[in-house]
Residue frames as a rotation matrix with the C-alpha (Angstrom) as fourth column:
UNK 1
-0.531 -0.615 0.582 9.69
-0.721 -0.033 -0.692 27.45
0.445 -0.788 -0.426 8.35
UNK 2
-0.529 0.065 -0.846 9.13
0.131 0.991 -0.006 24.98
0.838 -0.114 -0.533 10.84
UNK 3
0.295 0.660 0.691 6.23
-0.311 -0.618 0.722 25.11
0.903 -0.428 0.023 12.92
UNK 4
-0.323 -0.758 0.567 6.84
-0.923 0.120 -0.365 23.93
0.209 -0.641 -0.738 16.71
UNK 5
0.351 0.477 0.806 4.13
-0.668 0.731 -0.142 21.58
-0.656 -0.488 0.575 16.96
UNK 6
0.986 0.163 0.026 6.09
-0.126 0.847 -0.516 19.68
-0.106 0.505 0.856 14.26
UNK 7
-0.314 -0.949 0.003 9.26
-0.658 0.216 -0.721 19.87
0.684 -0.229 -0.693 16.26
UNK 8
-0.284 0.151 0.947 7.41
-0.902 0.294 -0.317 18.64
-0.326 -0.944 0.053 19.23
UNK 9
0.850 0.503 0.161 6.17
-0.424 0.831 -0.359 15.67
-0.314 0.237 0.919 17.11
UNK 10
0.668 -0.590 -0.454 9.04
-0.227 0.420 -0.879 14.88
0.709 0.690 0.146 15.48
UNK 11
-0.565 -0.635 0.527 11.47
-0.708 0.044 -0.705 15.29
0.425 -0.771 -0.474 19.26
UNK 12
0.148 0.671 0.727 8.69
-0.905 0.388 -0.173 13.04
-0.398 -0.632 0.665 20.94
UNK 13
0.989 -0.080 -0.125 8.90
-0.014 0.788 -0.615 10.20
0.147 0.610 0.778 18.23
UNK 14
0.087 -0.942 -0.323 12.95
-0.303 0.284 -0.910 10.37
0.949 0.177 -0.261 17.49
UNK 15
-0.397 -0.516 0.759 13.29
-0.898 0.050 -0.436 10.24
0.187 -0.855 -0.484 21.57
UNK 16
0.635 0.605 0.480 10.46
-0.505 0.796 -0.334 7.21
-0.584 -0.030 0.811 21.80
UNK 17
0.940 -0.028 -0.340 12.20
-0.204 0.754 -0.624 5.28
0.274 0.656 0.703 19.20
UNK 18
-0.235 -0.958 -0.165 15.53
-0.287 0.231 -0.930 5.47
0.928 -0.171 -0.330 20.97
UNK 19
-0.001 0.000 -1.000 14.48
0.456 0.890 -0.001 3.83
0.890 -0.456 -0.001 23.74
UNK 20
0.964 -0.032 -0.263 14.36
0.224 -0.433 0.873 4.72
-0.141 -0.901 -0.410 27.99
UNK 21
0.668 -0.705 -0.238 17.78
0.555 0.259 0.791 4.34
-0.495 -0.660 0.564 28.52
UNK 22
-0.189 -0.654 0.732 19.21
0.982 -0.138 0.130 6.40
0.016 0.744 0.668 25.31
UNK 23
-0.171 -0.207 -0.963 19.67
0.057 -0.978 0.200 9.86
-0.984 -0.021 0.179 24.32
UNK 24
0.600 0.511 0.615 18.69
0.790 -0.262 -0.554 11.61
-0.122 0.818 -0.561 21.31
UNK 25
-0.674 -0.735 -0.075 20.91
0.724 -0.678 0.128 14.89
-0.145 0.032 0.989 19.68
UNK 26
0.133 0.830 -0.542 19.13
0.025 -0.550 -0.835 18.04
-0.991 0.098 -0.094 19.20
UNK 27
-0.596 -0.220 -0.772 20.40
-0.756 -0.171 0.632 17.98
-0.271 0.960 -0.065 15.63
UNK 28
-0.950 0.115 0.289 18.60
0.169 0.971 0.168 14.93
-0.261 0.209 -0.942 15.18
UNK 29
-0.067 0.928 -0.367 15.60
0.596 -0.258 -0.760 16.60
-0.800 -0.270 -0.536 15.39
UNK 30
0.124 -0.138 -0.983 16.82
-0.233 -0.967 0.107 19.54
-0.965 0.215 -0.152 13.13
UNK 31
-0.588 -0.441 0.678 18.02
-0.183 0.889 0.420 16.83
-0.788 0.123 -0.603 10.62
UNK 32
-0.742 0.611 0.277 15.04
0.508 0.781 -0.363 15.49
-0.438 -0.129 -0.890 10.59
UNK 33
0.443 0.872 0.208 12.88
0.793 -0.272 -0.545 18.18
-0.419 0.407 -0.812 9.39
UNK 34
-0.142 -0.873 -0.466 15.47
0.279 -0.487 0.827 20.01
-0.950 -0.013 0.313 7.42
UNK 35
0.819 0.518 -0.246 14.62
-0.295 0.012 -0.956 19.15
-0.492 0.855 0.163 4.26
UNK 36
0.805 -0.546 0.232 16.90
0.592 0.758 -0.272 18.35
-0.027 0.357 0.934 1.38
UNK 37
0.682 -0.344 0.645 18.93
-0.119 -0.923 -0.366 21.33
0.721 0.173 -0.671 1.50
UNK 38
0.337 -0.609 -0.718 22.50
0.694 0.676 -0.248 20.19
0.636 -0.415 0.650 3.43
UNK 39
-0.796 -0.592 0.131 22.52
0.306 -0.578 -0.756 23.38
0.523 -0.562 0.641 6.05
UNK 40
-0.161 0.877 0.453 18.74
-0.234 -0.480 0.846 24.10
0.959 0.030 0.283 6.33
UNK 41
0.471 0.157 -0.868 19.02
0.621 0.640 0.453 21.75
0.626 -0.753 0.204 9.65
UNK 42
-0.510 -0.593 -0.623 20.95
0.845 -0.208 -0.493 24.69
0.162 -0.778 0.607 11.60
UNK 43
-0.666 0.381 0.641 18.49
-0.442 -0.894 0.073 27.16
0.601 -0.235 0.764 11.44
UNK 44
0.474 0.880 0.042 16.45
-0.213 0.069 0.975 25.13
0.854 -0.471 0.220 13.38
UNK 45
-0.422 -0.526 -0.739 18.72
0.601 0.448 -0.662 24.48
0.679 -0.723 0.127 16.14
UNK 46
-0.851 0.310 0.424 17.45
-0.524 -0.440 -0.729 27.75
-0.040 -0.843 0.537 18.68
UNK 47
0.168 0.894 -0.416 13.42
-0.778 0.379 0.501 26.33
0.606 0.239 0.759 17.33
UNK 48
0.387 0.622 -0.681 14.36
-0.127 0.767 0.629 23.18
0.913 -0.157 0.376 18.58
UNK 49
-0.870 -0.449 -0.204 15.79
0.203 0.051 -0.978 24.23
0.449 -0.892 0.047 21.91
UNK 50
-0.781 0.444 0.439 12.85
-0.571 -0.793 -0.214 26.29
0.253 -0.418 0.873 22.80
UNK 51
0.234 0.808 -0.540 10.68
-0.564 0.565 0.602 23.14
0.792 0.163 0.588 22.58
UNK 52
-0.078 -0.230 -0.970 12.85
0.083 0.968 -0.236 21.12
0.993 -0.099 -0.057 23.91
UNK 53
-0.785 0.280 0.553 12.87
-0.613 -0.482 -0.626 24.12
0.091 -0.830 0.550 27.62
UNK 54
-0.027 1.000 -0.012 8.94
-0.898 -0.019 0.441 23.79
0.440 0.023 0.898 27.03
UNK 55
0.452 0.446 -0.773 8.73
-0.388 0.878 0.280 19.82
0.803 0.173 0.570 26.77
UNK 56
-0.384 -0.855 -0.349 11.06
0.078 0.347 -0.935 19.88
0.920 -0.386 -0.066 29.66
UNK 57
-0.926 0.116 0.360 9.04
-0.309 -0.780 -0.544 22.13
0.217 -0.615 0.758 31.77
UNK 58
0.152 0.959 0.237 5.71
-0.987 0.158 -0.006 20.21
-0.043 -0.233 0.971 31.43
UNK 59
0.030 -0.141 0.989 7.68
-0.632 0.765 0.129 16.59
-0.775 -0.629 -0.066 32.00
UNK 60
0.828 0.525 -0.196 7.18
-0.426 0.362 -0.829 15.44
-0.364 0.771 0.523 29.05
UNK 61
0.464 -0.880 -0.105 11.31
0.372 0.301 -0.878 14.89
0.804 0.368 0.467 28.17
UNK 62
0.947 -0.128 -0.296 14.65
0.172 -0.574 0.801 15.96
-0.272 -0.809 -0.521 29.65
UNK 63
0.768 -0.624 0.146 17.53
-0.194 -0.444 -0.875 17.86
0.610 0.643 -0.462 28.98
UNK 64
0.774 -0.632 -0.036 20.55
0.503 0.580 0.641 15.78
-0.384 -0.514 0.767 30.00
UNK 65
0.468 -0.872 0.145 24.36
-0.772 -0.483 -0.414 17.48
0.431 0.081 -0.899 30.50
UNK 66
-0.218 -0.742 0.634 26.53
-0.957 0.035 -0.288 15.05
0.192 -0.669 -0.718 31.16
UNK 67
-0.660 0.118 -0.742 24.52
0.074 0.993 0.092 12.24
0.748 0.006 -0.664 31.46
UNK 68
-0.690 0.461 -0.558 22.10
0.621 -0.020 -0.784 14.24
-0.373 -0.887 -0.272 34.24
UNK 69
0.432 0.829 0.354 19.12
0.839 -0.514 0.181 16.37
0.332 0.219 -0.918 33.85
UNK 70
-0.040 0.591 0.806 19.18
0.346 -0.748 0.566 19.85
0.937 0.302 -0.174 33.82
UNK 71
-0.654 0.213 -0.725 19.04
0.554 -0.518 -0.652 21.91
-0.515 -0.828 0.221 37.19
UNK 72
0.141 0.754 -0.641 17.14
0.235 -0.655 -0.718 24.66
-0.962 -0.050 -0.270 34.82
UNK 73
0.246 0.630 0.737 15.68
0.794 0.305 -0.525 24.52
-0.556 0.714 -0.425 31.80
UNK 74
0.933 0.119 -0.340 15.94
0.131 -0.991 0.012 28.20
-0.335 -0.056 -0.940 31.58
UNK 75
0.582 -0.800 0.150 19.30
-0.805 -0.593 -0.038 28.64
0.119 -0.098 -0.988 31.91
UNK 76
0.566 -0.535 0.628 21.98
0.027 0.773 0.634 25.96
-0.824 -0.342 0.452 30.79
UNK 77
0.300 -0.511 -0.805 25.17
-0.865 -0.501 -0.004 25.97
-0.402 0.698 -0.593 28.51
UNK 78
-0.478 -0.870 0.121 26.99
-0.740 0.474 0.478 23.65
-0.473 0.139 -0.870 26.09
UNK 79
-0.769 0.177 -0.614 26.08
-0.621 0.019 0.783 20.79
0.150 0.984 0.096 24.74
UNK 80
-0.593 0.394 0.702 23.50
-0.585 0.388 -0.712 18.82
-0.553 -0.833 0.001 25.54
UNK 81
-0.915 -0.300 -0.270 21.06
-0.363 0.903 0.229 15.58
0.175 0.308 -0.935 25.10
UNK 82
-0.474 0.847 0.241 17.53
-0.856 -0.507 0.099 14.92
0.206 -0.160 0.965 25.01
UNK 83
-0.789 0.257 -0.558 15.95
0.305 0.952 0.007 11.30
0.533 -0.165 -0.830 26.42
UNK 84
0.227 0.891 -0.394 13.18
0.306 0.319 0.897 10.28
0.925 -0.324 -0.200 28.48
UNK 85
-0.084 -0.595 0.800 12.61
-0.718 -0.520 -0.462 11.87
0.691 -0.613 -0.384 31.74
UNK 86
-0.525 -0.561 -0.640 13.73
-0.107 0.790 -0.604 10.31
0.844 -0.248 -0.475 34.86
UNK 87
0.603 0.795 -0.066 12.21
0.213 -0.081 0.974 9.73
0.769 -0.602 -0.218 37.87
UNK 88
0.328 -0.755 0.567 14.01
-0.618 -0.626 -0.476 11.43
0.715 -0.195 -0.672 40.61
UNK 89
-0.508 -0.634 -0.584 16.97
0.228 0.554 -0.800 9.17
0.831 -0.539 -0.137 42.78
């Protein structure tokens, strides 16, 4: 299995290389350290939410609905997008 600190490395880097202004899937992430194995990349989908909460919670990214951050980390549905956070309007 996949540890977290090498989701967090891998979400940090995929979101850096897309740029400020872009978005990142969580599957990308899952993808990414799947392996060669052409389903292995959905068991990591909850793994790489829980990081993504975390990496939200200490600024670090931001979970975007819609094209907006997040109200709470904690507690959001559907589908959702991971980018650089914003500074607030």
């Amino acid at each position: 299995m996949v540890e977290d600190t090498e989701i967090e490395m891998a979400m940090l880097d995929l979101v850096a290389q897309r740029g400020a202004d872009k978005t990142i899937c969580p599957s990308e992430v899952a993808r990414h350290l799947g392996g060669a194995h052409p389903d292995a990349w959905r068991l990591l989908m909850h793994p790489v939410r829980r990081v993504a909460v975390r990496l939200t919670k200490q600024g670090r990214i931001a979970i975007l609905r819609k094209g907006e951050p997040v109200a709470d980390p904690d507690d959001f549905k559907g589908v959702y997008r991971l980018g650089h956070p914003r500074a607030p309007k």
